[in-house]
C-alpha positions as CSV (number, residue, x, y, z in Angstrom):
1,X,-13.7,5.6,-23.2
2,X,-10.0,4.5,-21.8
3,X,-8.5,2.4,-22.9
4,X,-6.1,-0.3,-20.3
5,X,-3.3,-1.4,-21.8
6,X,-2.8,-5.5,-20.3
7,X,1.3,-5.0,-19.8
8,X,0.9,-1.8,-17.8
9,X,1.3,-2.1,-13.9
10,X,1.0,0.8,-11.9
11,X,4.5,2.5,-10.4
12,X,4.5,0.1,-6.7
13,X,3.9,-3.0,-8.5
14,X,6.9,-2.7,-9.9
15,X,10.4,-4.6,-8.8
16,X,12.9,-2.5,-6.6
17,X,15.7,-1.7,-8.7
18,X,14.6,-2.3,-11.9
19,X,14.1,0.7,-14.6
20,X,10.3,1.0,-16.0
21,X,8.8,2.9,-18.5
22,X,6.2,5.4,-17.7
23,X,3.8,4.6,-20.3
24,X,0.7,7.4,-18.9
25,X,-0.4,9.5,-16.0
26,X,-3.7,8.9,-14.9
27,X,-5.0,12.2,-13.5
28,X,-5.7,15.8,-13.5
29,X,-4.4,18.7,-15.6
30,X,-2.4,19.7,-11.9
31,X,-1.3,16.6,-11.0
32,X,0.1,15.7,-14.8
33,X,1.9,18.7,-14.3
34,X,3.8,18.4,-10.8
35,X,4.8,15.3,-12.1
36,X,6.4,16.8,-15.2
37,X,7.9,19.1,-12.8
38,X,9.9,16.3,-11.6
39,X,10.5,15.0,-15.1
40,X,7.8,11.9,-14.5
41,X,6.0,12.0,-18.1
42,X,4.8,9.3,-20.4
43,X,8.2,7.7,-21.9
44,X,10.6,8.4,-19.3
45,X,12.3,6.0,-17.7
46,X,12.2,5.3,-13.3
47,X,13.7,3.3,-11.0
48,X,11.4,2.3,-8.1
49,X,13.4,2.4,-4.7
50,X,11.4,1.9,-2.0
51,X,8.2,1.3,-1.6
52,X,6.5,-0.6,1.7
53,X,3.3,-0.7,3.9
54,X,1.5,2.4,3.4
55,X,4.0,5.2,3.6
56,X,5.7,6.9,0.6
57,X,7.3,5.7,-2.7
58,X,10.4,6.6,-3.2
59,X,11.7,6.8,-7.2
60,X,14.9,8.4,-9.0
61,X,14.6,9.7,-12.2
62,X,17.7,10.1,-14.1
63,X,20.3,11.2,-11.0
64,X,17.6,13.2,-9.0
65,X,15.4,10.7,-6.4
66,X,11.6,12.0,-5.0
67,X,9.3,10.9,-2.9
68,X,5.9,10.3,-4.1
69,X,2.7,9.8,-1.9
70,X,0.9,6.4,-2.7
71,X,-2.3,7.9,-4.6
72,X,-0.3,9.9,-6.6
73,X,2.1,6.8,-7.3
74,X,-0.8,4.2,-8.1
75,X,-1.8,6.9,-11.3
76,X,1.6,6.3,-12.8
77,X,1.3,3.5,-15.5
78,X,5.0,1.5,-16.3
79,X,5.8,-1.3,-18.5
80,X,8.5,-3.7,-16.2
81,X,10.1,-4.6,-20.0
82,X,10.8,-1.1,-20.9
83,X,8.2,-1.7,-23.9
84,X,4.9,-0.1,-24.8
């Protein structure tokens, strides 16, 4: 059984701008590990750049910035207050 934690958003919902916590990956073996390719793991800290209509979802992490496809962006749980 999963269990949702009630402060966690997934990565769009979050504000333009603003750092967020990644607090888990929700996912496959493979797609938990392209993300840690790209240093996106539980703990580490994003900023959410763009994200509008349908296309893609564009974060940085630390100095490097990727673009993320919207599926793949709605598995990453954040905390907004950096918490969790």
């Amino acid at each position: 059984m999963t269990e949702t934690k009630t402060n966690e958003i997934p990565l769009p919902f979050a504000s333009f701008g603003k750092e967020v916590k990644v607090s888990r990956l929700i996912g496959g073996e493979g797609m938990k590990r392209r993300l840690m390719d790209m240093a996106i793991y539980p703990g580490v800290k994003v900023k959410l750049l763009s994200s509008f209509g349908r296309g893609r979802v564009v974060v940085q992490v630390g100095e490097a910035r990727f673009a993320l496809g919207r599926g793949i962006a709605y598995r990453i749980m954040v905390h907004e207050n950096g918490n969790g």
